[in-house]
N, C-alpha and C positions, 0 to 999 in steps of 0.2 A: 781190231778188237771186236769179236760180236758181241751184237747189237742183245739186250734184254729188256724183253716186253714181260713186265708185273702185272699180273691181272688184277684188281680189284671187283671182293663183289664176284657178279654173275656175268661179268662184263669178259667176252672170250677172245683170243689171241687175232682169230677170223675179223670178229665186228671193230676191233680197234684196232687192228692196219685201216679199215673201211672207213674208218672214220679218218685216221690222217690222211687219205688219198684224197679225201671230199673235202679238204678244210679251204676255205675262202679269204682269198687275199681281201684286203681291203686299204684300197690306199686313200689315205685322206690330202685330201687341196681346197686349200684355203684362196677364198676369194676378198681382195683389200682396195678400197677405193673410198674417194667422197659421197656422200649421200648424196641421191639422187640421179645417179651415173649408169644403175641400171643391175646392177647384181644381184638382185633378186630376181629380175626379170632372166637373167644369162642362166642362171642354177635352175627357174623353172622352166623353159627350155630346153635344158639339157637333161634332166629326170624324165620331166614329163612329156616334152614334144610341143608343148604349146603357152602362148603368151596370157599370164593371166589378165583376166578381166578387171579385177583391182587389186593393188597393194597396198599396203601401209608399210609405214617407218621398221626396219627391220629393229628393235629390242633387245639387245643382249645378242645372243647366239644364237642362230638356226641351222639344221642340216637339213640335208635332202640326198639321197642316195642314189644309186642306178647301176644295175649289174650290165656289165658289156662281157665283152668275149674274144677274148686276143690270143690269135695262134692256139686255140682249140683248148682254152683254161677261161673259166667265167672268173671274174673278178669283181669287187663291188668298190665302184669310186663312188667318195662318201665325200660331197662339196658344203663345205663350210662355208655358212653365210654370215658378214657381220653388221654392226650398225656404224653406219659411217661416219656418224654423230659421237663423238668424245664421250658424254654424259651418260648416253645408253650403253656403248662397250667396256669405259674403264676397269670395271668391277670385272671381268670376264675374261679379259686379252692375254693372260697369262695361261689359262686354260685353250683357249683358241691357238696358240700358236704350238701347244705342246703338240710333239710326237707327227709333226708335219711333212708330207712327203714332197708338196711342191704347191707353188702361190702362184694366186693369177691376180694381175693390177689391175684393176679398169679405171679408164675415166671416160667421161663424156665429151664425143668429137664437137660437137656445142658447145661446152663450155670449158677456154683456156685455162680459166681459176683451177678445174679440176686436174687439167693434165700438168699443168706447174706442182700443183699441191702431191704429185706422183712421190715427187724426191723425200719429202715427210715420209709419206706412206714408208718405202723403202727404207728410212732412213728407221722407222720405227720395228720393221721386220727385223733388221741386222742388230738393232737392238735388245731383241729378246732370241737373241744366239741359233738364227734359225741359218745352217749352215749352208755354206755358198755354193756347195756340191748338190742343194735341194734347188730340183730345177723351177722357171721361173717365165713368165711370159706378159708379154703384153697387150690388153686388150682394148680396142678403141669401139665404142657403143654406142649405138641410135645413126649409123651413118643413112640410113635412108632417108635421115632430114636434110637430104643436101643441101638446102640454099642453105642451110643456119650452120653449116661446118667453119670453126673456127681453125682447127687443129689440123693444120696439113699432115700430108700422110709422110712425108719428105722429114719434117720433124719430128713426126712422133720415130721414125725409122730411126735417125741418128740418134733416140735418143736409147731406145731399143739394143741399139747396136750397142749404146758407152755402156750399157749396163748387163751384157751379155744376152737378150733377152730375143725369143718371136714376137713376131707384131700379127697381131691379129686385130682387123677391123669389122664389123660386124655391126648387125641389129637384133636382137633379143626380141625385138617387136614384129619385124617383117617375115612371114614365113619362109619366103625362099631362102634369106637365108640361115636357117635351123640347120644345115649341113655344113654351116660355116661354123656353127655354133657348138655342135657337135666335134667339131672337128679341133678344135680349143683343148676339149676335156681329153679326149682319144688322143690324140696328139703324147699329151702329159702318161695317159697311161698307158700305152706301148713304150714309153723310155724307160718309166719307171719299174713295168716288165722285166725289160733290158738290162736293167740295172741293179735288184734284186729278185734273186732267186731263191727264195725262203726253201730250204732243205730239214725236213725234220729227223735227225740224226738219229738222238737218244731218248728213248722213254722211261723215266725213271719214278718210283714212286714215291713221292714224301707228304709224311702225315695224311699217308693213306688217299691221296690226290693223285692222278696221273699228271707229271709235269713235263711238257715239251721242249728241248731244246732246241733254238733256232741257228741257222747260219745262214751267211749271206754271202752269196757266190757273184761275180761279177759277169755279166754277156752283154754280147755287141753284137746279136743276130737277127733282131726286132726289124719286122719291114715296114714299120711303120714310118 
């Protein structure tokens, strides 16, 4: 059936293909752990390049974003940050969990309390219908305090494995490794590539709006 492009306006057939050729994916992942474990520090890392100088209690909800470049398409991964503390997120987590493309777990290789308290976490994700096909990873943080590592790497693997997941170990802190850290978020958005391929079919006009219809094609070519 061909395709009809409505013009609205002063807006020309030319400029708006232009504009769907240029539109930006943007995949959202959510990051869920105990407070104190380090996920503010992994998200500014991962946007920025570098470990902040100080943080506070994360509050409610934060994002932070970062356009990368995968197989010659820019895309914008947009890392949700949350508070690891009950009292600050409650009011929020419904909103946090909407329209999710894929969750990263952390806890702190330091402290057992945290990688136990994993299974909550999890258990609260599957809880608010975030479905099993949204991929999922596991991430162990602050490992350059070796003498204080409570959480073998042996453990956290199997438990990784029972729960479909990668295990990523890393420090948010240490610079070298930032390409570990890096490599956590990239990871997730070359599958997620992979796995939607947003195709803008039909352009249709209602109430005078140009409205897009989406579909979603399925690939398994990503050399990621």
């Amino acid at each position: 059936m061909p395709q009809k492009v409505l013009i609205h306006h002063n807006v020309s057939t030319r400029s708006l293909l232009d504009q769907l050729s240029i539109q930006t994916r943007i995949f959202k992942i959510i990051v869920i752990g105990d407070s104190n474990v380090g996920k503010t520090c992994l998200t500014f890392r991962f946007t920025g390049g570098s470990f902040p100088d100080k943080t506070e209690a994360t509050i409610g909800v934060d994002f932070r974003e970062k356009a990368v470049e995968i197989e010659g398409e820019t895309i914008k991964v947009q890392v949700w940050d949350t508070a690891g503390q009950e009292r600050f997120r409650k009011s929020m987590v419904e909103h946090y969990y909407r329209n999710v493309h894929a969750v990263v777990f952390v806890y702190d290789v330091t402290k057992m309390a945290s990688f136990r308290n994993l299974q909550t976490w999890i258990e609260e994700c599957n809880g608010h219908r975030v479905s099993a096909s949204v991929p999922r990873v596991l991430v162990g943080n602050k490992c350059d305090l070796v003498d204080q590592i409570q959480v073998p790497s042996n453990t956290a693997l199997k438990f990784a494995d029972a729960h479909n997941m990668l295990l990523f170990e890393t420090s948010a802190k240490d610079p070298r490794e930032s390409q570990n850290v890096d490599s956590i978020f990239m990871a997730l958005a070359c599958r997620l590539k992979a796995q939607k391929s947003l195709l803008y079919r039909d352009v249709q006009r209602e109430n005078g709006k140009v409205q897009l219809t989406q579909e979603t094609e399925t690939k398994s070519n990503c050399p990621c």
